[in-house]
LUMNU-860885 format. One line per field, with one value per residue: x, y, z of N, C-alpha, C in turn; residue number from 1. Coordinates in steps of 0.001 Angstrom, whole numbers, plus 500000, padded with zeros to 6 digits. Atoms other than C-alpha are relative to their C-alpha. Last residue first. Example, Ala and Ser with C-alpha at 12.3 -4.5 7.8 and 13.67 -1.06 7.14 Angstrom:
BEGIN
n.X	c(499180; 500890)
n.Y	c(498810; 498810)
n.Z	c(499940; 500000)
ca.X	c(513670; 512300)
ca.Y	c(498940; 495500)
ca.Z	c(507140; 507800)
c.X	c(499230; 500900)
c.Y	c(501090; 501200)
c.Z	c(500730; 500000)
num	c(2; 1)
This chain:
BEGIN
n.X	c(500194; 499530; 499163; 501181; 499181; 500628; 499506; 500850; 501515; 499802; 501833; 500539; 501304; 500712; 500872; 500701; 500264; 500018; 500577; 499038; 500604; 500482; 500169; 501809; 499990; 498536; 499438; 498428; 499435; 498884; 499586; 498573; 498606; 499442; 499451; 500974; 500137; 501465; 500639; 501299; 500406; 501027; 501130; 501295; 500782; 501340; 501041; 499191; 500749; 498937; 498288; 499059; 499122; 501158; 499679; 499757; 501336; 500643; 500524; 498709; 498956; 498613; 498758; 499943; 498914; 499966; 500014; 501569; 499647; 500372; 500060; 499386; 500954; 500726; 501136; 499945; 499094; 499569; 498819; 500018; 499133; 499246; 501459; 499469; 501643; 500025; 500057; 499501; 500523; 500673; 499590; 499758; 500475; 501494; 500826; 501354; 500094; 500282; 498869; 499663; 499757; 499048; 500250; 501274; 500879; 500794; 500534; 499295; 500513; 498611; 500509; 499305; 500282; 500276; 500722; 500392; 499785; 500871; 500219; 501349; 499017; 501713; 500970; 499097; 498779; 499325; 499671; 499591; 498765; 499888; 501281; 499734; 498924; 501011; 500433; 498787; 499349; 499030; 498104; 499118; 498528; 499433; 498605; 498716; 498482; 499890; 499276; 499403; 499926; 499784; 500823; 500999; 500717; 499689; 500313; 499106; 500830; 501515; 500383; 500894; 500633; 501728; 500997; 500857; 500401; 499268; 501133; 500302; 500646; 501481; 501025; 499297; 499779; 498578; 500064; 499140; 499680; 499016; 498780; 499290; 498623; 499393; 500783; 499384; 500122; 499911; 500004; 500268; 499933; 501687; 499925; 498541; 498420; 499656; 498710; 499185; 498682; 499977; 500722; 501808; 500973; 501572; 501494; 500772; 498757; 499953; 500290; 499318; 500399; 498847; 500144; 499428; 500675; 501262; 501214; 501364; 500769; 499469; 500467; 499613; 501599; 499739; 499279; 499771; 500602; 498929; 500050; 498381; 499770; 498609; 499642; 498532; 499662; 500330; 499059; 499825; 498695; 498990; 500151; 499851; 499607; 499030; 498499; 499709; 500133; 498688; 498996; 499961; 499630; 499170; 499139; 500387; 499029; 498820; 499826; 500167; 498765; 499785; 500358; 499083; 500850)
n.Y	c(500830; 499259; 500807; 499696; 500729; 501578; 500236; 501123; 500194; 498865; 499933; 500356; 499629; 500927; 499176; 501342; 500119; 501300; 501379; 500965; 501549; 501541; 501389; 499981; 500562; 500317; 498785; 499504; 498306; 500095; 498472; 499700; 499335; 501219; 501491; 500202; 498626; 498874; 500861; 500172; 501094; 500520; 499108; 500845; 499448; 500644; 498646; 498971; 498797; 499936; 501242; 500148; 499202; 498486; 499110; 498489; 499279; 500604; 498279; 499550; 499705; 498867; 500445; 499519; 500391; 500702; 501283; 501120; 501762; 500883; 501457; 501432; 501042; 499115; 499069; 498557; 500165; 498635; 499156; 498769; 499666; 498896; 499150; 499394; 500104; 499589; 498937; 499040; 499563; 501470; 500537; 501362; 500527; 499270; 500408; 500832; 500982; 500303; 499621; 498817; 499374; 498920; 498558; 499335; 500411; 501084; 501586; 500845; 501182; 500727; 501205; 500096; 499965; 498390; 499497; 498862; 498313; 499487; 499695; 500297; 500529; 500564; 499785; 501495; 499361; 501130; 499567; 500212; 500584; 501348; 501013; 500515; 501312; 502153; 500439; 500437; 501522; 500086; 500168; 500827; 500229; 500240; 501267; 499051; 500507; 498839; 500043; 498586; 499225; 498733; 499501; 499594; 500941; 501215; 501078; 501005; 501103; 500395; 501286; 500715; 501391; 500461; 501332; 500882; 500944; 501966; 500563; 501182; 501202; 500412; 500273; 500692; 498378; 499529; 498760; 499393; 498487; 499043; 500298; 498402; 500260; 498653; 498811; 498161; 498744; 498766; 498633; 498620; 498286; 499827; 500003; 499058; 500679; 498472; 499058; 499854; 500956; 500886; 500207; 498803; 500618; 499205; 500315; 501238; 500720; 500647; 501508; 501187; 501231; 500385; 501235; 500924; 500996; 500473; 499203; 500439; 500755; 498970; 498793; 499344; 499035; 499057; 498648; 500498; 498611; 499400; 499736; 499146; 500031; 498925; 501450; 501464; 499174; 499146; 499862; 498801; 499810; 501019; 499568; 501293; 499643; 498891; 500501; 500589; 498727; 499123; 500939; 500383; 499136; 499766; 501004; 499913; 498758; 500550; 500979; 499074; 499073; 499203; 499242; 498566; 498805)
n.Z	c(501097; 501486; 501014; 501555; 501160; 500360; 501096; 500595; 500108; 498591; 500140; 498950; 499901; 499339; 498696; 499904; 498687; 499541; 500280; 500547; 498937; 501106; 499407; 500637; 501573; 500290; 500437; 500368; 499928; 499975; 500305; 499368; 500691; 501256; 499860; 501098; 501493; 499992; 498881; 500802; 500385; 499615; 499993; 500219; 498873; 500451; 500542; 499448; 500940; 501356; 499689; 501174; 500884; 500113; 501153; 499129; 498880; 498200; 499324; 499746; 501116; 500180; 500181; 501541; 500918; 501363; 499291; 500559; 499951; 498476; 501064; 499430; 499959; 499330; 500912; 500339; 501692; 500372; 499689; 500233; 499042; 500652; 499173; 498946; 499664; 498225; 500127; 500857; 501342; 500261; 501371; 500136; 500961; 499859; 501326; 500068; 499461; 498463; 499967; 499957; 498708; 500693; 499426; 500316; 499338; 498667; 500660; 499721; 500217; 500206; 499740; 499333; 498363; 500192; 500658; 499198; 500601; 499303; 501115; 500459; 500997; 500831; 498932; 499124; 499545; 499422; 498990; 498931; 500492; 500414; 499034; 499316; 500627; 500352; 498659; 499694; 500494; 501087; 500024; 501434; 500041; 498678; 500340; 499667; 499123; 499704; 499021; 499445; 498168; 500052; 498456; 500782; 500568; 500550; 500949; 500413; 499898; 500626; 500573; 499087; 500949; 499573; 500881; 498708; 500509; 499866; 500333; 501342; 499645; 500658; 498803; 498991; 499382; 499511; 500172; 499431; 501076; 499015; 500054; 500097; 500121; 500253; 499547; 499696; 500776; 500099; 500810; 499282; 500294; 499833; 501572; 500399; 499793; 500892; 500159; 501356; 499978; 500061; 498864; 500191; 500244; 499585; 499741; 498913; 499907; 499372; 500077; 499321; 499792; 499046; 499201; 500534; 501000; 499419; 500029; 499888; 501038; 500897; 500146; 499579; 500193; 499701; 500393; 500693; 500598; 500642; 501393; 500191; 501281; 499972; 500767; 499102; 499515; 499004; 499744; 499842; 500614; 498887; 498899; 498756; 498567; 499899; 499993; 498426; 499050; 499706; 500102; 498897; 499683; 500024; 499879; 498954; 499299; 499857; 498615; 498298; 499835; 500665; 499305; 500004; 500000)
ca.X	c(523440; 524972; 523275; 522678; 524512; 523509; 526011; 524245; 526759; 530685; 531816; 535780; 538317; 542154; 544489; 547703; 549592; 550451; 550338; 551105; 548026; 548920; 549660; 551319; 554424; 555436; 551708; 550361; 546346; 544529; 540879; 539702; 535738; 533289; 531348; 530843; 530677; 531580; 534027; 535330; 538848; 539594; 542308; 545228; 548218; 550985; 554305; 555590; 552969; 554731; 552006; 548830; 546165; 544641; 546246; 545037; 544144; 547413; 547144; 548887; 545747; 543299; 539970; 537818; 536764; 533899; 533975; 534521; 537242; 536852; 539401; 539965; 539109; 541472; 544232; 547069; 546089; 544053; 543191; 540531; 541390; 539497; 538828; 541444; 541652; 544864; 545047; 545722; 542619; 543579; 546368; 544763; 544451; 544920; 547297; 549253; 553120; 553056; 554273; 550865; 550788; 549297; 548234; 548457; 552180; 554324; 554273; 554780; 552986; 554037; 551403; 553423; 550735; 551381; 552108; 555495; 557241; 558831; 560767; 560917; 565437; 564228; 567552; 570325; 567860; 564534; 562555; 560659; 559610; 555955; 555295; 557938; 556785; 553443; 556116; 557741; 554423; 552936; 550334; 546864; 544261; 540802; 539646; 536138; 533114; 529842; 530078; 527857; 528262; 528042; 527245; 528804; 531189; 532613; 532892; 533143; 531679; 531936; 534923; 535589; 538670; 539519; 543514; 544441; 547678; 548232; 548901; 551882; 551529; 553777; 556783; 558980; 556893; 557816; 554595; 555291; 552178; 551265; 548269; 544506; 542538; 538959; 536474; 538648; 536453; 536214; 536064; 537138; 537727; 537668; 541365; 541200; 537707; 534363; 533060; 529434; 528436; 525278; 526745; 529579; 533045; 535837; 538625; 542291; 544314; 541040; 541907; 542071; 541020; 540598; 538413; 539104; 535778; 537873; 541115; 544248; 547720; 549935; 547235; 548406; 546249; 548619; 547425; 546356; 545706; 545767; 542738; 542297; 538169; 536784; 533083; 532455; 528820; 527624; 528115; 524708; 524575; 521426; 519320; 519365; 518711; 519033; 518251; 514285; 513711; 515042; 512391; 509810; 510530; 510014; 507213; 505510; 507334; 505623; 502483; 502084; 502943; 500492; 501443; 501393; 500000)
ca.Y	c(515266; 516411; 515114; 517598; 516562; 518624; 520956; 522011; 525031; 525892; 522549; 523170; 522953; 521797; 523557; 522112; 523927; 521909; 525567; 528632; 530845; 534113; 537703; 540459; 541336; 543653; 544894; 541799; 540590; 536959; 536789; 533121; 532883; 529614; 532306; 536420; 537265; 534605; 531285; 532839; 532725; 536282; 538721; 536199; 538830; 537391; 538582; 535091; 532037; 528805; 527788; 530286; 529621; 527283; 523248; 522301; 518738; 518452; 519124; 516445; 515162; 515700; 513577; 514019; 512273; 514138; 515864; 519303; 522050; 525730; 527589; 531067; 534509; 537552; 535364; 533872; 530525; 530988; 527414; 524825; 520928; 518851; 515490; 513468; 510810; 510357; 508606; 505582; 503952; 504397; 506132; 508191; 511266; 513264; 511049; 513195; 513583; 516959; 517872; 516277; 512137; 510176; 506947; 503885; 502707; 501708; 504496; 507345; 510440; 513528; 516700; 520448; 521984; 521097; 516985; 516108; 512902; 510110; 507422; 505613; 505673; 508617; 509477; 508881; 510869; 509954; 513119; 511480; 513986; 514122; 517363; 518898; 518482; 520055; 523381; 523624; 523504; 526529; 525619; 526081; 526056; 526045; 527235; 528247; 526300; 526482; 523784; 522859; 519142; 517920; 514190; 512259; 510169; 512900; 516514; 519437; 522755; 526395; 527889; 530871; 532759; 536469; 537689; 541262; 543449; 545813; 549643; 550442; 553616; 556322; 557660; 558756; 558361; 554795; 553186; 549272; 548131; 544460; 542793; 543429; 539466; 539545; 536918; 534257; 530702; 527125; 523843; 520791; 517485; 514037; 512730; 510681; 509368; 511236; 508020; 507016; 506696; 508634; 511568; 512070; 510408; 512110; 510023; 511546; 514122; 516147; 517338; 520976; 523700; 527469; 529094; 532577; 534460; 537519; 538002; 536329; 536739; 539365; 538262; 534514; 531280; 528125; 525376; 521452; 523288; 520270; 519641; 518490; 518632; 518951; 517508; 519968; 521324; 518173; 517258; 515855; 512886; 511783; 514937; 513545; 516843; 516396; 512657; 513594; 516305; 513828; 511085; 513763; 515099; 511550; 510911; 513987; 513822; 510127; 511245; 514444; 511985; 509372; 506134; 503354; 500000)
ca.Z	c(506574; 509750; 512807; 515309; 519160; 522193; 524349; 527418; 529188; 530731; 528892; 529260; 526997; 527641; 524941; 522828; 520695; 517644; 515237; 517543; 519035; 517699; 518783; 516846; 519130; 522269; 523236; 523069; 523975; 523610; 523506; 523552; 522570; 523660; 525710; 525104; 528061; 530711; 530415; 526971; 528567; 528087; 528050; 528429; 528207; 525606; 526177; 526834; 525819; 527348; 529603; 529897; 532111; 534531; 534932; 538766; 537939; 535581; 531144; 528987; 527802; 530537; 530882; 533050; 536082; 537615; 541254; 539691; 540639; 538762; 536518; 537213; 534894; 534861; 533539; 534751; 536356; 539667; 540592; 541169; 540580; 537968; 539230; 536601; 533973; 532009; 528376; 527065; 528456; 531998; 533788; 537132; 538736; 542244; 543671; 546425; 546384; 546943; 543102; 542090; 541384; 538283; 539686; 537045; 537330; 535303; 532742; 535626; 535378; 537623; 537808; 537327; 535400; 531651; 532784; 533793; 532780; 534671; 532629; 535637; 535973; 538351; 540719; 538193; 535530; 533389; 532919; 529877; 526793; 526577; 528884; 526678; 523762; 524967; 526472; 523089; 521581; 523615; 526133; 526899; 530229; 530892; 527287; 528036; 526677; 524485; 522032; 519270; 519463; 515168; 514132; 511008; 512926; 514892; 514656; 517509; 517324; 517179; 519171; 519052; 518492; 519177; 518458; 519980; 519315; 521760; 520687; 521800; 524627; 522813; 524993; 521901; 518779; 517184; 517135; 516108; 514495; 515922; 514069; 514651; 514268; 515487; 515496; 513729; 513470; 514740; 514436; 516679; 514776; 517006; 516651; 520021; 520291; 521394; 523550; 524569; 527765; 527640; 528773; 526530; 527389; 525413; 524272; 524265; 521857; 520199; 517020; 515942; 513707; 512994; 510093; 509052; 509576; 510795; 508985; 510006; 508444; 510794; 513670; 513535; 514096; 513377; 512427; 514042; 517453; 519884; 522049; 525536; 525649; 529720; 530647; 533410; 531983; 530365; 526402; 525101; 523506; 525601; 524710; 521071; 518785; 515143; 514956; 516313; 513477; 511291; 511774; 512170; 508507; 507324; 508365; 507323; 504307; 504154; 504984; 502606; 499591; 500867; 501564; 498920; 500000)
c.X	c(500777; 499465; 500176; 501193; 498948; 500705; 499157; 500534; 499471; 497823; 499274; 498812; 499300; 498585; 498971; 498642; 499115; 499582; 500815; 499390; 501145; 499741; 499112; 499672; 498730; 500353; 501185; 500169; 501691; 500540; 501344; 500265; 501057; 501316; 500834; 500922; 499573; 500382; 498883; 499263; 498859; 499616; 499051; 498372; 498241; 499144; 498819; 499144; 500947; 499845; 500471; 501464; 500848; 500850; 498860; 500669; 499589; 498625; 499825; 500167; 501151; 500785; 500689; 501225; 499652; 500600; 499589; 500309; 498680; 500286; 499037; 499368; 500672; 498542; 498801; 499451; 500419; 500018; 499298; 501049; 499551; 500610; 501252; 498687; 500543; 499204; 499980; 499928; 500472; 499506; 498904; 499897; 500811; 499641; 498710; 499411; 498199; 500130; 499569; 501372; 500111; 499500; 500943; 499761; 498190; 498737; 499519; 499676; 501192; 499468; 501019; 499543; 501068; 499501; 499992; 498994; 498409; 499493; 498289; 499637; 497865; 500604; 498726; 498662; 500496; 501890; 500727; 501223; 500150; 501071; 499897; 500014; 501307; 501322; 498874; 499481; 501109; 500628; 500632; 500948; 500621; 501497; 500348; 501141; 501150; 501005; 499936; 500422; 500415; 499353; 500960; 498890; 498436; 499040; 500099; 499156; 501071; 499342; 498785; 499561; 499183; 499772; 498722; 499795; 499181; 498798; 499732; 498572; 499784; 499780; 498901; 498837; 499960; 500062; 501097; 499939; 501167; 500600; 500583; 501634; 500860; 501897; 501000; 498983; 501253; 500364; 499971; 500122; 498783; 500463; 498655; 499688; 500820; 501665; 500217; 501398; 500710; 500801; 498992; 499043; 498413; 498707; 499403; 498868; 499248; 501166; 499852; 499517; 500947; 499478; 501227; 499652; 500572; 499078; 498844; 499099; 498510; 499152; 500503; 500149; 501108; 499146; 500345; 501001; 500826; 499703; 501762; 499988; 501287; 500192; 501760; 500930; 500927; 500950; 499467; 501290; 500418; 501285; 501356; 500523; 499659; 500120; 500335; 501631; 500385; 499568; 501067; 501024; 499692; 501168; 501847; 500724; 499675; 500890; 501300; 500521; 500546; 500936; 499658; 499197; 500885)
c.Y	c(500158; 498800; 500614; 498984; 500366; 499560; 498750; 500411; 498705; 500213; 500799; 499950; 499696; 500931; 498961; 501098; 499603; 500855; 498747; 498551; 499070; 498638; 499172; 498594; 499536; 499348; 500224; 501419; 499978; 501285; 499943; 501466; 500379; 501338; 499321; 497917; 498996; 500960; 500988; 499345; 499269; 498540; 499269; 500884; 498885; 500439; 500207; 501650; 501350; 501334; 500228; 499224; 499864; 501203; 501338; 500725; 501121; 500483; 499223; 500976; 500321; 499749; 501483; 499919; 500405; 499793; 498830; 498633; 499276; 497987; 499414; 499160; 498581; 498985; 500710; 501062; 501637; 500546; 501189; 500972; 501935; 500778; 500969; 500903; 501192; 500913; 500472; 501191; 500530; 500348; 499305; 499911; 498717; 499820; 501322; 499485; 499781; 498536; 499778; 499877; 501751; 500766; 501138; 501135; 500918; 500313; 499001; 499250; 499363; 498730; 498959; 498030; 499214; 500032; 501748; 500806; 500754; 501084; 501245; 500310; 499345; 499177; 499296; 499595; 499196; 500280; 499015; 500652; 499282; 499804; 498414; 498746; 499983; 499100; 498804; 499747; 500160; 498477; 500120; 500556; 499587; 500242; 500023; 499024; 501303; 499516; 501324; 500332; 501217; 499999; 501631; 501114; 500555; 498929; 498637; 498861; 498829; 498822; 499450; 498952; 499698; 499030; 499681; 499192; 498730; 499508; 498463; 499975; 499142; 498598; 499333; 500335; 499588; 501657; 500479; 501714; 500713; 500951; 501259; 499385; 501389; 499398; 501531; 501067; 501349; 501067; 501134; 501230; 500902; 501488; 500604; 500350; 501128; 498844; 500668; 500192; 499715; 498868; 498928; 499338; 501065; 499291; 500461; 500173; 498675; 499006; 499920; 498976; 498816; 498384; 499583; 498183; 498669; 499028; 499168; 500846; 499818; 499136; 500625; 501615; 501666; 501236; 500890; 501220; 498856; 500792; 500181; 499704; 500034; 498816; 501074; 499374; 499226; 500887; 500770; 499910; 501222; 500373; 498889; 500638; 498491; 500419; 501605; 499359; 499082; 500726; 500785; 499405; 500016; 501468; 500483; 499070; 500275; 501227; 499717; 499120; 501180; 500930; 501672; 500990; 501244)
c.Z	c(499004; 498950; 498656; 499079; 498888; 498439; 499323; 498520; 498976; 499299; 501136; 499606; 500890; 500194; 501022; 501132; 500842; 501454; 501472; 499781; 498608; 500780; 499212; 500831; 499455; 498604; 499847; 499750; 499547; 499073; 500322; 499440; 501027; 499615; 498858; 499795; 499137; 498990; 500468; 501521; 498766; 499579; 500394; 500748; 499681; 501372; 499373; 498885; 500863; 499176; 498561; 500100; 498856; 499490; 500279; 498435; 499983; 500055; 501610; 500946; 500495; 498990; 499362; 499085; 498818; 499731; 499236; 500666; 499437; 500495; 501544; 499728; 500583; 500213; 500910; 499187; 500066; 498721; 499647; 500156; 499971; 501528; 499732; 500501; 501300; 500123; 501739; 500389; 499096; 498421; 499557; 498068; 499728; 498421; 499905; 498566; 499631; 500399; 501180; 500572; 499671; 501941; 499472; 500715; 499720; 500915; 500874; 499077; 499540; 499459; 499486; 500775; 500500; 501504; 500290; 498957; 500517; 499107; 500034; 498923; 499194; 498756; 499894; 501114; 501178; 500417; 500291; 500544; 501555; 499866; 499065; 501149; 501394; 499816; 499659; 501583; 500658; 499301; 498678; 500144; 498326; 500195; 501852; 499926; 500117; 501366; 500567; 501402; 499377; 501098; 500404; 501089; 499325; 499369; 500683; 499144; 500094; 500172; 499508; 499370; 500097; 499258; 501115; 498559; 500670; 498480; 500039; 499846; 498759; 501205; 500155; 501020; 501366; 500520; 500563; 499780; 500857; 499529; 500698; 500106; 499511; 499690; 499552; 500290; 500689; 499065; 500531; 498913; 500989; 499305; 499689; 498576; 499949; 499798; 498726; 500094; 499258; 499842; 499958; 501187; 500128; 500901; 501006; 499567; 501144; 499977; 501391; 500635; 500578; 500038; 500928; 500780; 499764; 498728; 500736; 499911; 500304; 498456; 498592; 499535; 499893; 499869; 500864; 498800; 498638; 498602; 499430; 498439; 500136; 498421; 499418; 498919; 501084; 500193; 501171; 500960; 500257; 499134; 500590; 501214; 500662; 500978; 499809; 500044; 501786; 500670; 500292; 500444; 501840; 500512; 500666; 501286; 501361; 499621; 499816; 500845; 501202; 499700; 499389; 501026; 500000)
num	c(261; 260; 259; 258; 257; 256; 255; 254; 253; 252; 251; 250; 249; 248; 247; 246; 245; 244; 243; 242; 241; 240; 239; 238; 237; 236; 235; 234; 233; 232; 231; 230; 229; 228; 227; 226; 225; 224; 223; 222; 221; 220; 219; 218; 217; 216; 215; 214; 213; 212; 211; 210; 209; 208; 207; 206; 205; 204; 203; 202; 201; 200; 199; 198; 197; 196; 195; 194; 193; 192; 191; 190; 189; 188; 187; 186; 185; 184; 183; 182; 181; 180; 179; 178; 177; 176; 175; 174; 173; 172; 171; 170; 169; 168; 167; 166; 165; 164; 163; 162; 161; 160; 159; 158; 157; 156; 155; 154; 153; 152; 151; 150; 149; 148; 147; 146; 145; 144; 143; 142; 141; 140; 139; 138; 137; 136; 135; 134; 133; 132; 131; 130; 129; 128; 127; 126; 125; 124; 123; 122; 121; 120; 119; 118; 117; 116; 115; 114; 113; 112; 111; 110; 109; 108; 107; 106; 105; 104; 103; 102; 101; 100; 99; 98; 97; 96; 95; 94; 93; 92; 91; 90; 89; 88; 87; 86; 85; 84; 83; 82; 81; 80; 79; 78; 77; 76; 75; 74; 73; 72; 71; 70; 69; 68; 67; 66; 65; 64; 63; 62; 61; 60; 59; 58; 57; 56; 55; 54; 53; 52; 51; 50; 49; 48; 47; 46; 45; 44; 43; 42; 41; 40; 39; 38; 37; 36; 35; 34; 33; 32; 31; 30; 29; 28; 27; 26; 25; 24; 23; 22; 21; 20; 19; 18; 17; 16; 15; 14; 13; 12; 11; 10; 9; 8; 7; 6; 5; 4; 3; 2; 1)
């Protein structure tokens, strides 16, 4: 029996109206993203609009239990990008150079999380390649190395330790799990704790701010105003967010999943 043509758009436009929002794939407030920047973002080249983009470095778990794997694309955009103008009249206040990112969404498997989030913490590449080089010396023959924040993971063994000695995450899955930790960092916005294993990437408990970024002023997380966007200031050189650097996102509101057709 044929249906009618009304009924089966009718149908069918129900069908997708119930795979573009699933409530259970939703990304809670907490859930933490460590990302690595796949380009380079930098004021003396970026116009507003330009796209930005990087990979998830560990598995994600969403809130129906799912997992976000390693490698998961992260999109984004250029809000503002003013480059660095050296004013040479004597006494002048520089003019700072400001980059504005924001983040839009993350990809996997055909599916799209708009994301509203603050970066918690990011790091220069020579400070990520650090945090994966082992520390192994007459003393430590463990092959010890030292997540962004000052946290101590061990191969052998599964507890990742702070600089005190105390466990305050754990090895599992490839990747390292951790109750977030509340700090300071160096920005005009702090990082809160949570009582959720999340996962970190290369980033301690207590990561919050900028690591590795010199004459760089971290204007604004995105964690209030105008959400999901990084603001990042200079009044010494044009500022940029350096390709592989690595950041740890935060879910700072209800992120649901739309399926891309």
């Amino acid at each position: 029996m044929k249906l009618p043509v009304f009924t089966v758009i009718a149908v069918f436009s129900a069908s997708f109206a119930m795979a573009q929002v699933s409530p259970a794939t939703l990304l809670l407030p907490g859930t933490t993203l460590p990302i690595q920047f796949e380009r380079g973002v930098d004021t003396n080249h970026a116009h507003a609009g330009d796209a930005i983009s990087a990979k998830t470095t560990q598995q994600v778990r969403l809130a129906d239990g799912q997992m976000l794997p390693a490698g998961t694309h992260v999109a984004g955009h250029v809000v503002t990008a003013s480059a660095f103008a050296f004013d040479k009249t004597p006494y002048a206040k520089q003019q700072a150079s400001t980059l504005a990112v924001h983040f839009d969404s993350i990809e996997s498997k055909g599916k799209i999380l708009p994301l509203h989030v603050y970066v918690r913490a990011m790091a220069d590449p020579i400070t990520v390649w650090d945090a994966q080089r082992p520390k192994s010396t007459d003393l430590d023959s463990l092959s010890t190395t030292t997540q962004i924040g000052g946290d101590q993971v061990v191969p052998s063994q599964s507890e990742v330790t702070s600089q005190d000695g105390e466990t305050v995450g754990y090895r599992r899955h490839g990747g390292v799990y951790a109750h977030l930790i509340s700090a300071s960092g160096n920005g005009s916005q702090g990082c809160d704790a949570s009582d959720t294993e999340q996962s970190m990437g290369l980033f301690s408990a207590s990561a919050c701010g900028l690591y590795g970024y010199t004459d760089v002023t971290l204007l604004s997380t995105g964690k209030t105003g105008d959400v999901s966007t990084l603001i990042l200031t200079s009044r010494r050189r044009s500022a940029k967010i350096w390709a592989k650097s690595a950041a740890l996102l935060e879910i700072v509101g209800d992120s649901s999943s739309v399926v891309s057709q």
